[in-house]
C-alpha positions as CSV (number, residue, x, y, z in Angstrom):
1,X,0.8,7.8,29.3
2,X,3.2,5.8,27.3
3,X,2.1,3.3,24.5
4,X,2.7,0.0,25.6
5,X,5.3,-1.9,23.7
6,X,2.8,-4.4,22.7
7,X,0.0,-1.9,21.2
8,X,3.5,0.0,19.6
9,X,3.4,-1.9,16.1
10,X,-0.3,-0.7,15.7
11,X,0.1,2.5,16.9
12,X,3.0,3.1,14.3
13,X,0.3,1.9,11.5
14,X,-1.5,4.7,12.6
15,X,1.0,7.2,12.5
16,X,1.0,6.6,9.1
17,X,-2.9,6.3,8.7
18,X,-3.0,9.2,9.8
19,X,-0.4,10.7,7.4
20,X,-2.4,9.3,4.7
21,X,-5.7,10.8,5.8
22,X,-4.2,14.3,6.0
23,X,-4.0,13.9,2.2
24,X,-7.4,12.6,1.7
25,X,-8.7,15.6,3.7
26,X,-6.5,18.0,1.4
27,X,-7.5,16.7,-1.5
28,X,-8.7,19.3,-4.5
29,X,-9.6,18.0,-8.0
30,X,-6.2,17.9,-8.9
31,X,-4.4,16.2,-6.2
32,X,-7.9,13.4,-6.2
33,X,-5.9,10.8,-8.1
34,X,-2.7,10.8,-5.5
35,X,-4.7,10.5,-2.7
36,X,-6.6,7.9,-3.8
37,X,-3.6,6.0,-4.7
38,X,-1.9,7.0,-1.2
39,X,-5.2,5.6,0.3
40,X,-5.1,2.8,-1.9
41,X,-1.5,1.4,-1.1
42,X,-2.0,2.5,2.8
43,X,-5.2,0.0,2.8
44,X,-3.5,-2.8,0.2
45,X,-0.2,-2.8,2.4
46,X,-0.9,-1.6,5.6
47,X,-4.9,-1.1,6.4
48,X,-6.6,-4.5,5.7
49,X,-3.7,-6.1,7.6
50,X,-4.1,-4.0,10.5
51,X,-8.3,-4.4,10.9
52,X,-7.7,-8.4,10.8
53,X,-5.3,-8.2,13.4
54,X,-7.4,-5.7,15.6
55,X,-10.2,-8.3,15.1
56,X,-8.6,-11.6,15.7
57,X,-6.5,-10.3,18.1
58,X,-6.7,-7.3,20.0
59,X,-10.3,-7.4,20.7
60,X,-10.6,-10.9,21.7
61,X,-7.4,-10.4,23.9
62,X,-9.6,-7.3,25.8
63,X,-12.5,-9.4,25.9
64,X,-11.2,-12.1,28.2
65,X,-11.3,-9.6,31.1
66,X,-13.3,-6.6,29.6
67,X,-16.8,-6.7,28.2
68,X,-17.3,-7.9,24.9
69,X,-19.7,-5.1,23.9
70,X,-17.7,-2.6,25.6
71,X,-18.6,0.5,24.1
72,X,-15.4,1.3,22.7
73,X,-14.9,-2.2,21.2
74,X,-18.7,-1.9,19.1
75,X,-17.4,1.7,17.9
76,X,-13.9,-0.1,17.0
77,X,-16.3,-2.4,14.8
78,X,-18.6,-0.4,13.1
79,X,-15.8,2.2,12.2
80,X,-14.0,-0.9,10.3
81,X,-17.2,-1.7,9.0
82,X,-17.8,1.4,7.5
83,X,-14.0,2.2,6.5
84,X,-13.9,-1.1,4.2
85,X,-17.4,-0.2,2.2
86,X,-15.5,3.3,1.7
87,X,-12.1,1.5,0.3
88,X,-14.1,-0.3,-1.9
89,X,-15.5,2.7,-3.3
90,X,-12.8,4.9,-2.7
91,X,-12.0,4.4,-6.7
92,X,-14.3,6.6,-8.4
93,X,-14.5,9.3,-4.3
94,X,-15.0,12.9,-5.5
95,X,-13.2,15.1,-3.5
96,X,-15.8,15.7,-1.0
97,X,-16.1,12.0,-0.3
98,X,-12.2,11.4,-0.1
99,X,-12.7,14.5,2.4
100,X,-15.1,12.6,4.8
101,X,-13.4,9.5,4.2
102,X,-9.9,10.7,5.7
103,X,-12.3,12.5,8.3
104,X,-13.7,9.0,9.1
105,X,-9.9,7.9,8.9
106,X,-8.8,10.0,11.3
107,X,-11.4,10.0,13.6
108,X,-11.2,6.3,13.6
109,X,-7.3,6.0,14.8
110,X,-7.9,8.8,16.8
111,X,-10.3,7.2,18.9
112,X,-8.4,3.8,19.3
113,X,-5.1,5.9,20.5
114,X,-7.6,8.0,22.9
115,X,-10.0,5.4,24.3
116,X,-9.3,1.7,22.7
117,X,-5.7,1.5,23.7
118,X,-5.3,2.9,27.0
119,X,-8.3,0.1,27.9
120,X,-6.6,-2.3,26.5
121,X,-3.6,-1.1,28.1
122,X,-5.3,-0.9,32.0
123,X,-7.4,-4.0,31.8
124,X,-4.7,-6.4,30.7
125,X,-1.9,-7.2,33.3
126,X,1.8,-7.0,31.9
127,X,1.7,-10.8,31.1
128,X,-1.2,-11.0,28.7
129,X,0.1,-7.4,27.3
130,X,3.6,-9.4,26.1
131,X,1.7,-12.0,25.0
132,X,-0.7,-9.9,22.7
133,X,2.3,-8.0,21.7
134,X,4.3,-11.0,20.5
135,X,0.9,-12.3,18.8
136,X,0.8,-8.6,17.0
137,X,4.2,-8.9,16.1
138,X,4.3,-12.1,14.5
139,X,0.8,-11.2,12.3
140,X,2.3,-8.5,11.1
141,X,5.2,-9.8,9.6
């Protein structure tokens, strides 16, 4: 199935989330320091952004005609939960750590493209979709 254009701007954040988690997962005790900073300026310019607007927007969007506690939308929530403690202490990650965190990266984006999204997707009708897609839009700018 094709993204929807509304989800699209999301999606693309991914595509780079997940570019910068392949790095975490590669990292050795000499590339450490690069991913850290890839992670770092992913999650400064990018990642943050992209949870808020998931939260304030996506998932209340859903929850007007799907369940609130919709399994997919508590995982959505505890994986951001648990992907902000492990930014904040992504500073002083041994390699092992930086390892699960781009596992927990990955898994994360992998599981909103798989599950999150096409619900979204085949709960909302195409009116509320453009409307959540302008609203993504204009929060990420």
């Amino acid at each position: 199935m094709k993204r929807s254009e509304a989800l699209a701007p999301l999606s693309r954040d991914h595509h780079h989330g997940l570019f910068v988690a392949m790095h975490l997962k590669r990292a050795t005790a000499d590339t450490a320091a690069e991913a850290r900073q890839r992670f770092l300026e992913f999650w400064a310019h990018e990642g943050d952004v992209h949870f808020v607007i998931e939260e304030t927007v996506l998932l209340p969007a859903f929850a007007r005609r799907g369940p609130h506690d919709h399994e997919a939308v508590v995982r959505t929530l505890t994986d951001h939960v648990d992907l902000r403690r492990r930014a904040l202490d992504v500073g002083d990650a041994s390699p092992e750590q930086l390892h699960e965190l781009g596992e927990r990266l990955s898994a994360h984006i992998r599981h909103e493209e798989s599950v999150l999204f096409p619900l979204i997707e085949t709960t909302l009708d195409a009116e509320e979709l453009r409307a959540l897609g302008t609203e993504i839009t204009s929060r990420e700018q």
